[in-house]
N, C-alpha and C positions, 0 to 999 in steps of 0.2 A: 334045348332051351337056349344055349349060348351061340346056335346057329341062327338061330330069329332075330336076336337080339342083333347079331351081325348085319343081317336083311336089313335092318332099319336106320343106316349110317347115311344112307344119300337123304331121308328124311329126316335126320336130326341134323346135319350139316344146313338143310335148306331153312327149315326152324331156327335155328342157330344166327343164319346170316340175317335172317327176319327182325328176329330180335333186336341185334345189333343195331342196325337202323333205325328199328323202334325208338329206342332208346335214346339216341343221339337227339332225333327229333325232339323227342319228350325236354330233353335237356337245351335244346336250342330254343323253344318255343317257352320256358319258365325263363329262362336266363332273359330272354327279350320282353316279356312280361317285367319281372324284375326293373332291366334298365329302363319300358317306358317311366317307372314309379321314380327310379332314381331321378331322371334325365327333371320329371317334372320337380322334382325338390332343388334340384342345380338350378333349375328357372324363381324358383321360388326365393332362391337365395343370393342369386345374383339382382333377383331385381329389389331386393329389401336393400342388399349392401349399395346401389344405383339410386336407389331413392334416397336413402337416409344418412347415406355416409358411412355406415355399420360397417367392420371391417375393410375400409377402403384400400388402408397404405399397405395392407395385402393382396390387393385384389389386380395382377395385372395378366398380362398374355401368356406369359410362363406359369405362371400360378392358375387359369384356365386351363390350359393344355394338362395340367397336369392331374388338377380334379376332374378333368371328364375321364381320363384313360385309369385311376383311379375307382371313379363310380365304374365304370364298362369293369373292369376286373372283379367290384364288388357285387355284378350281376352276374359273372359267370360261376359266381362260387354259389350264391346262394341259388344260381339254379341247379346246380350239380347237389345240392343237399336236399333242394324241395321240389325237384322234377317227381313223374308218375313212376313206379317201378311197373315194368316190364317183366312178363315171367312168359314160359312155352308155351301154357295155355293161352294168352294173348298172339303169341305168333303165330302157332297152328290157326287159329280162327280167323288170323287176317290172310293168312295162304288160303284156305277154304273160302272165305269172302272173295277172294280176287280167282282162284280158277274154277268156283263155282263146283265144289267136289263134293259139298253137304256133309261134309263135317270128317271129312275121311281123314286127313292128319290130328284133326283134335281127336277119332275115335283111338287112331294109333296112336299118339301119345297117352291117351287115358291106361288105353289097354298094356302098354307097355311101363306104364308106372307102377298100372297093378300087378302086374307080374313079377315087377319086381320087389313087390311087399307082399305076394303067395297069397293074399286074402280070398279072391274067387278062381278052384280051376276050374271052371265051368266054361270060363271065359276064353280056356286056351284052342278048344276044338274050332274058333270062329277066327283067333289070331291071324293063321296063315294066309287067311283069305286077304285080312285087312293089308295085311304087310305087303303081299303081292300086288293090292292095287296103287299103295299109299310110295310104292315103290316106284312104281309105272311112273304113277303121275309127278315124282318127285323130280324126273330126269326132265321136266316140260317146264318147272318154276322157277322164275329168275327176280330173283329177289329184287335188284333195282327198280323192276317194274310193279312188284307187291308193292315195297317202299319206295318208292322215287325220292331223292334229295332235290331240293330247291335253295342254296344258303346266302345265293345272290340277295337274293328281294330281300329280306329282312336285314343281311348284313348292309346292305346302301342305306336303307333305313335309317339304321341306327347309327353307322358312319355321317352321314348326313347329319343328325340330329346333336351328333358329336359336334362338327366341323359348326353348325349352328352357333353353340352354346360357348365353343371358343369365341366363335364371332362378334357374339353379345358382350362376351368381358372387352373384349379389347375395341370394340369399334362406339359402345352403348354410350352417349354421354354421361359423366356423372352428376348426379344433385345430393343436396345435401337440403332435404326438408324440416331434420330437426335439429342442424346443426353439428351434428358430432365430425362430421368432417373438419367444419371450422375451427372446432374446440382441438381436434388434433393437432392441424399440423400448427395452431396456436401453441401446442406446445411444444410441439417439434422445433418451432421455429426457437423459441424460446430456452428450451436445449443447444441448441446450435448457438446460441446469441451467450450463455451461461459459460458454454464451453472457450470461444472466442476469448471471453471476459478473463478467462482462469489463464489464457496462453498470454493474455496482454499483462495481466499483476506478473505473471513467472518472467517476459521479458522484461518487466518493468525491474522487479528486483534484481537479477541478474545488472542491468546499467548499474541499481544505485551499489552494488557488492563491488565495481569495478573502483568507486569513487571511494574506497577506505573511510566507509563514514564511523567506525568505530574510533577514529584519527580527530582530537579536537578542531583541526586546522586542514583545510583541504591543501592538495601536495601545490599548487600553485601558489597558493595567499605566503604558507612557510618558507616556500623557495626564496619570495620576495624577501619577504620579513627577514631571512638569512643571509642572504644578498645585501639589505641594507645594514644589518648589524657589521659585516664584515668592515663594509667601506669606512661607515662612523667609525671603528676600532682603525682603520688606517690612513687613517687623517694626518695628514702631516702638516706642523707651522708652517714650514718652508711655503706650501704650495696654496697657496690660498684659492688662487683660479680654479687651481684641477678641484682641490675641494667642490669648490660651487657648482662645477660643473657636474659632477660626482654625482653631489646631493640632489641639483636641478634635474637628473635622469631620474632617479630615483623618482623624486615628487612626481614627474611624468609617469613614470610608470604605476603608482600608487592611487594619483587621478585617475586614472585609467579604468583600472582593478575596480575599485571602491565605483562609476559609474555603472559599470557591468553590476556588479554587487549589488544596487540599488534598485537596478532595475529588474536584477531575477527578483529581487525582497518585495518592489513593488505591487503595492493589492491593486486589484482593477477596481477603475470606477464605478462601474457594475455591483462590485461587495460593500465599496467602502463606505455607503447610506446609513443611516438609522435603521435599524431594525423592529419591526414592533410583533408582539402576538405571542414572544417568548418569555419565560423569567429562569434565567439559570439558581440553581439551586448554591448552597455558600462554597460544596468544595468545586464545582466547575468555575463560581465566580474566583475563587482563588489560582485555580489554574489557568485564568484566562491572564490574571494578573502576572503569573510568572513568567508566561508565558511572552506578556509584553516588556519584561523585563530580561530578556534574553534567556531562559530558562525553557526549555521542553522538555527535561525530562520528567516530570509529572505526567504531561500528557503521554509520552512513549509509556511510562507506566501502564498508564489507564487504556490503552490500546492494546497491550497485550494481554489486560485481563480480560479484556471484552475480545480478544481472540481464541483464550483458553474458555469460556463461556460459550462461545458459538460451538467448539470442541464437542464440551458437556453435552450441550443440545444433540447433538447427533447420538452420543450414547445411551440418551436418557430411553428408559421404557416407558416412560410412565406417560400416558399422553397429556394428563391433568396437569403435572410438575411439569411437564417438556413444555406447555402452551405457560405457564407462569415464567421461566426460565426466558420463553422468548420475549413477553410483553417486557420485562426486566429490561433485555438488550436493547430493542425496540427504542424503550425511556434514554436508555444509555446513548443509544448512538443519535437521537434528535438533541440531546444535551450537549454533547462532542460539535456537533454542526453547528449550537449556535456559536460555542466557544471560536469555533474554527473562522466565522462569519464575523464575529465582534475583533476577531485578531486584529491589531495592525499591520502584521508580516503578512507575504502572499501564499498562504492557503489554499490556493485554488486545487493545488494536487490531493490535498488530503480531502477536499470536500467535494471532489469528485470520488474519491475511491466510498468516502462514508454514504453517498447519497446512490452509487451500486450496490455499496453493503445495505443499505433500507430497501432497495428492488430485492432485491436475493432473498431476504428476512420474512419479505411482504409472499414472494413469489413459493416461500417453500410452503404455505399453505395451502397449495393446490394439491389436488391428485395426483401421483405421478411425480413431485419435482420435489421432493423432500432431501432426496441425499445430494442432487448433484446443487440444490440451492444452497444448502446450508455448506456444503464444499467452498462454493463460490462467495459466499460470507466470511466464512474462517477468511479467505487468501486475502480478502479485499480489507479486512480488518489488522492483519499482518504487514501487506503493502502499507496500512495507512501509519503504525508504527514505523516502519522505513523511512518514510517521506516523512516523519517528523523526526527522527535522527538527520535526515537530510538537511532540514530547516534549521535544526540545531547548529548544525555545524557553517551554514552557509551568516546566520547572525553572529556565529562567534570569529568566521571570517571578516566580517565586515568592522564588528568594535575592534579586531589586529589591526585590520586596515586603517581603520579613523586613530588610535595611537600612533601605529606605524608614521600617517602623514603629519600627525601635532610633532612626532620627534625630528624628523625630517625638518619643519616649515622651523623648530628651535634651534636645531643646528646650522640652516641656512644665516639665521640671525642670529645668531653667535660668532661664525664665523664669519659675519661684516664687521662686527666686533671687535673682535681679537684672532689669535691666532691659534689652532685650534692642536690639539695632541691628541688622538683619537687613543693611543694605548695609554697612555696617563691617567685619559678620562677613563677606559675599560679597569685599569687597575683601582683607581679610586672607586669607582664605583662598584667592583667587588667586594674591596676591603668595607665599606658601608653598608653590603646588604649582607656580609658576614656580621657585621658588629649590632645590627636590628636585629639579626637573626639568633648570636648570641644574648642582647641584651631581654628579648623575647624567651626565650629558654627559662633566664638566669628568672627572670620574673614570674614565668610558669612554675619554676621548681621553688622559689619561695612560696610562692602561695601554699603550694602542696604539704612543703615543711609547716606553716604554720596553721593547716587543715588539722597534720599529723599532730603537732603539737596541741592542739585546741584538743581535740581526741583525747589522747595521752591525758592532758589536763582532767578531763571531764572523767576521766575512769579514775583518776587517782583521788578526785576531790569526790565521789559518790560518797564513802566512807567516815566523810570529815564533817564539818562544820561547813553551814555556807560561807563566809568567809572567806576561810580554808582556801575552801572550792575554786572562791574568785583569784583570790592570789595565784593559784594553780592556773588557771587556766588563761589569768594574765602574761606569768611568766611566761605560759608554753606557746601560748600563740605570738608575744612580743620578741620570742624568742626567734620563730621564726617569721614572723613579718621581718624581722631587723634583718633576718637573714637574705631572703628574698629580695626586701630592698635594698640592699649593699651590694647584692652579685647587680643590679637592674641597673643601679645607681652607676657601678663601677665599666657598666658596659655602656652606659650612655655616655658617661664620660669620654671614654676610650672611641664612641663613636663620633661624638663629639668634636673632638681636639684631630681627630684624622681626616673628618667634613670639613673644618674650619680651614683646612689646606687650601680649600679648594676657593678661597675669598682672594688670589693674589692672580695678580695679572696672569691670562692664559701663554704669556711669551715669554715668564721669567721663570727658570729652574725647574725647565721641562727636560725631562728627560729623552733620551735620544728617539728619533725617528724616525720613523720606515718599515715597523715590525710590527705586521697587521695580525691577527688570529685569523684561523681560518678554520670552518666548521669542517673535520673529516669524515666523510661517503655519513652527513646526516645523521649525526650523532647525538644531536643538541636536539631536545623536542620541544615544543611548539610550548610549553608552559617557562622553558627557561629563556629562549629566545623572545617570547612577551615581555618576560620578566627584565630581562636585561637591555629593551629597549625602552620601556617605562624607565629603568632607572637611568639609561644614557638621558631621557628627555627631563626629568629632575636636574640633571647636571649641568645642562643646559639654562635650562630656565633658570637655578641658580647662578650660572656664568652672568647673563643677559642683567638679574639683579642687581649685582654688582658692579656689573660697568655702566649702567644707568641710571648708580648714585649720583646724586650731582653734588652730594657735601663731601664724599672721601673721593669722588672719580674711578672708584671698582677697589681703593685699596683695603675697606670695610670700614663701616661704620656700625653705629648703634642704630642709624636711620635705617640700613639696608640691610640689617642683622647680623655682617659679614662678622669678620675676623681682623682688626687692624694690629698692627706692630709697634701698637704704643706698649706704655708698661704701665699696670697697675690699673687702679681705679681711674685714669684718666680717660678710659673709654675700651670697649670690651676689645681685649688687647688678646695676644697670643701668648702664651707660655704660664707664665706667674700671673698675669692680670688675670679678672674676671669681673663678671658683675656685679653692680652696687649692690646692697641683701636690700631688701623691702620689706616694712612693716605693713602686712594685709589689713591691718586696723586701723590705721591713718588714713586720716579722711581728708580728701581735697578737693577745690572747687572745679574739679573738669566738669565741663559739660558735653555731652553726646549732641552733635548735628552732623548734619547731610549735607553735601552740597546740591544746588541745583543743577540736576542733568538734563540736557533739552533733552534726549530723549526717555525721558520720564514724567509722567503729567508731574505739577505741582499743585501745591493745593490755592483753590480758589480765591480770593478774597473780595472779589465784588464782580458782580454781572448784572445786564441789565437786556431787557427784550423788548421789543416795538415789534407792531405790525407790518410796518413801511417797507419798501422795496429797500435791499442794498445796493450802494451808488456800483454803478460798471467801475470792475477793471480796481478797486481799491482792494480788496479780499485776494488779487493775481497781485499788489503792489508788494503785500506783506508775505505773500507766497514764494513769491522768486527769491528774494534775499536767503529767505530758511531754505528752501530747496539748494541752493548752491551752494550753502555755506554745508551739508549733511552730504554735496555729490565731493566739497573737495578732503570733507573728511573719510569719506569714504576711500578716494582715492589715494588718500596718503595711506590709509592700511593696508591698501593692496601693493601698496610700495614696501612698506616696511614688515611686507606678511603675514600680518597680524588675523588676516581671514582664512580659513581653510581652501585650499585649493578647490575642492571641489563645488564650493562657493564663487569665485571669482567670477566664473562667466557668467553665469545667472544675475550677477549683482549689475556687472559690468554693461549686460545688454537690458537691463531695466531701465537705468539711467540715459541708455543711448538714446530709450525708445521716448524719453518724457522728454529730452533737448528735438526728438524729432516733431514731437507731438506739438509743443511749443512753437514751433519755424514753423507749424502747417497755420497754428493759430493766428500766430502775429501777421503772417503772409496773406491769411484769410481778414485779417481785420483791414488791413492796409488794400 
């Protein structure tokens, strides 16, 4: 038995490689089946994504190449699971098919199957015959010629169809027939543009961080402002020139500052129109008001609630509260713009950031652009707080600046005056804003005392009688009124009688000169340097008073409110004297009048109108006189300084322009 089964090795070998073949075909010919089906759905979907836009900003020559070698691998696999299975009975019958042996390998393989499951021996007596012929013939079969391979023609095919379908992505022109390509890179672009917005507010704040805007006074304006305090404080009699000279750089240089100043504050023409179509609500009209009052922190307030708000909105779940939350901001920030618009300061930085923050607000309602919009709102809402800290501090530069040049233009005219002691003045005017600052105190804590006492009174009389009551709470609050005003009284005094120094010629029982203060490495901050240039310009314009008496000649009078050296009632004297007392109830016949100011109307008393032409040239008779008599007033102020610098030119080439205007007319009549 196990000798036959040997016989029949050159016949299961040749079955064997049959098969093989078989096989492979099966599986070459479903895999190509397969990829035509794939290849036609790659067409089906490149030319949807070609038409419509559908998948585009994926769709390119790498992304081709890569779906097709993708689908080809997706056809070799499902043909390798849904190809024909192959088995011996199939190969025997194609060796018989092809040597034409009627069946003689499929009989020996039957015969030989069955043998080896013992079901018929009957079968065995006819075996050796089959073995010996199926043997013969086995040494004659060549399998490549049973099965032939062919893998060219269908792989060019398919290669082909491949290199095709690349072709199409990359060379096809695109359309977009329902738009969605447009819709995209609309938002694409507007991504790009979102993101752009977010680097420029991060540069932006970054500058305004460099300019110390948490600082009242930008480091420039103080510098000046400290620079001038110094010089005033070193003023010496002696030198009256270098003084003027001193002060005139100064005024130069504060002119200067204060143009700059004006012009960053200046609104464009563009804003500075009537507005119509808006109505601010009372606390926006209140913040527009402080706002024109040198005040923005309200509004920095209100910006950074409307940036913790934008915040919220991004956390919020809810989309019903999220969509309320935004209409909310929405109101907020068109109220913010009108405010920003009615301003008289220039605004224009904040009402570009707020009118990005409305695109951003408007833009997160699209598909798609929810988180990087509302990102781009928060920043832009942030920045616009900035830039109103910025604006804060650029008006609170410019009213240092406009004091700074009134104390300046005082001191210039003081010191034509007299002779001027820059530390006399610094000490006096110390010991004066100690003695406000104490008589302030002393009046604060009376009051307090006689709160406490009113109190006190009012607990003690509950229990009593009305009466009682009032007597109690007469005493306890008169107790401390009296209190209060004795410390107030006793500090005005005392401020009083050490002001009153300051009524006597600037050149007599000055003390020594030449010893200026000097601020060390910026110690002094921008409230006390304000402060002590406001009072240098008080001391001034007191000096100025004084010497401009014409009944005492600066040495005081009751006219000039000074301090004179008489004694007694004879006129408000220094030491022992004082003023006359007054009965507030005596009545006498003053009567209140105005003088007439040419420039202020007066009131009418008779007019008269005709139709008639005006005669030439009489209306320019009564013209000229007034105009020349207003140019040489005019120009006596700018002599005696009495105009602010930053005025002069503008004033100066008004007048130039109306003596020109006039020489063109006269020249024209003649």
């Amino acid at each position: 038995m196990s000798n036959q089964h040997d016989d029949l090795r050159n016949t299961r070998g040749v079955v064997s490689s049959v098969k093989g073949r078989m096989s492979l075909i099966s599986v070459a010919r479903m895999s190509y089946i397969f990829w035509i089906w794939l290849a036609l759905v790659c067409v089906i979907l490149i030319t949807i994504s070609k038409t419509t836009g559908w998948m585009a900003e994926y769709i390119s020559y790498w992304m081709g190449a890569a779906m097709v070698l993708a689908f080809a691998a997706l056809a070799i696999g499902l043909g390798l699971l849904f190809h024909g299975r192959i088995d011996d009975r199939n190969s025997a019958k194609k060796i018989d098919n092809h040597m034409g042996t009627k069946d003689l390998f499929l009989t020996a393989h039957e015969l030989s199957e069955k043998q080896k499951q013992q079901k018929d021996n009957r079968v065995f007596a006819f075996f050796p015959l089959v073995v010996k012929d199926a043997e013969m013939s086995a040494n004659e079969v060549r399998a490549d010629q049973v099965v032939p391979l062919d893998p060219w023609n269908k792989s060019v095919k398919s290669g082909f169809m491949g290199c095709a379908l690349v072709l199409a992505v990359a060379l096809v022109p695109q359309f977009d027939l329902l738009g969605e390509q447009a819709i995209t890179e609309k938002v694409a672009q507007q991504e790009k543009e979102l993101k752009q917005e977010v680097k420029k507010a991060e540069r932006r704040e970054r500058e305004l961080a460099q300019k110390k805007l948490e600082d009242a006074l930008s480091e420039s304006t103080l510098a000046k402002l400290q620079a001038l305090q110094i010089d005033l404080e070193g003023l010496k009699p002696s030198e009256r020139e270098k003084n003027r000279q001193k002060i005139a750089k100064h005024q130069a240089v504060l002119d200067q500052e204060w143009k700059e100043l004006k012009k960053a504050n200046a609104k464009s023409l563009r804003n500075s129109g009537k507005h119509f179509g808006g109505k601010m609500n009372k606390e926006m009209a209140a913040m527009l008001k402080e706002l024109d009052n040198g005040n923005a922190a309200p509004v920095e307030a209100e910006f950074e609630k409307m940036a913790n708000l934008a915040k919220q909105i991004q956390s919020e779940k809810d989309p019903i509260q999220q969509q309320k939350m935004k209409d909310d901001l929405k109101k907020k920030i068109t109220q913010m713009s009108m405010v920003m618009k009615r301003s008289g300061s220039n605004t224009a930085p904040i009402q570009k950031a707020l009118q990005k923050a409305m695109n951003n607000i408007n833009q997160s309602d699209k598909p798609g652009m929810q988180n990087s919009a509302m990102q781009a709102l928060a920043k832009q809402l942030g920045l616009s707080a900035r830039e109103t800290k910025a604006l804060q501090q650029r008006m609170n530069d410019m009213n240092a600046i406009k004091q700074a040049m009134k104390t300046a233009q005082l001191a210039q005219q003081a010191n034509q005056k007299q002779n001027l002691n820059g530390q006399q003045m610094a000490q006096q005017s110390k010991a004066n804003q100690q003695t406000q600052k104490q008589g302030a105190q002393g009046q604060k804590q009376g009051q307090k005392q006689g709160q406490q006492g009113q109190q006190q009174g009012q607990k003690q009389a509950s229990s009593q009688q009305q009466q009682g009551q009032k007597q109690g709470q007469g005493q306890k609050q008169g107790q401390g009124q009296s209190q209060g005003q004795s410390q107030s009284q006793a500090s005005a005094k005392s401020g009083s009688g050490q002001g009153q120094k300051s009524g006597q010629s600037g050149s007599s029982g000055g003390s020594k000169p030449g010893n200026s203060r000097s601020i060390s490495n910026g110690s002094k901050s921008a409230a006390q340097c304000q402060a002590a240039l406001k009072n240098y310009a008080k001391w001034y314009h007191d000096q100025l008073k004084f010497s401009n008496c014409k009944s005492c000649g600066g040495s005081g009078c009751s006219s000039c409110g000074g301090s004179g050296s008489g004694g007694g009632m004879k006129g408000p004297g220094r030491g022992a004297g004082g003023l006359a007392p007054k009965d507030p109830t005596a009545k006498t016949n003053m009567k209140q009048e105005m003088d007439v100011s040419p420039f202020v109307k007066g009131r009418i008393l008779h007019s008269e109108k005709t139709n008639e032409e005006a005669p030439i040239g009489e209306v320019i008779k009564s013209y000229r006189p007034a105009a020349s008599d207003v140019m040489q007033d005019v120009s006596e102020a700018i002599d005696r300084q009495d105009i602010p610098p930053g005025y002069e030119g503008a004033i100066t080439n008004y007048f130039k322009d109306m003596e020109e205007d006039e020489k063109e007319q006269s020249g024209g009549g003649n």
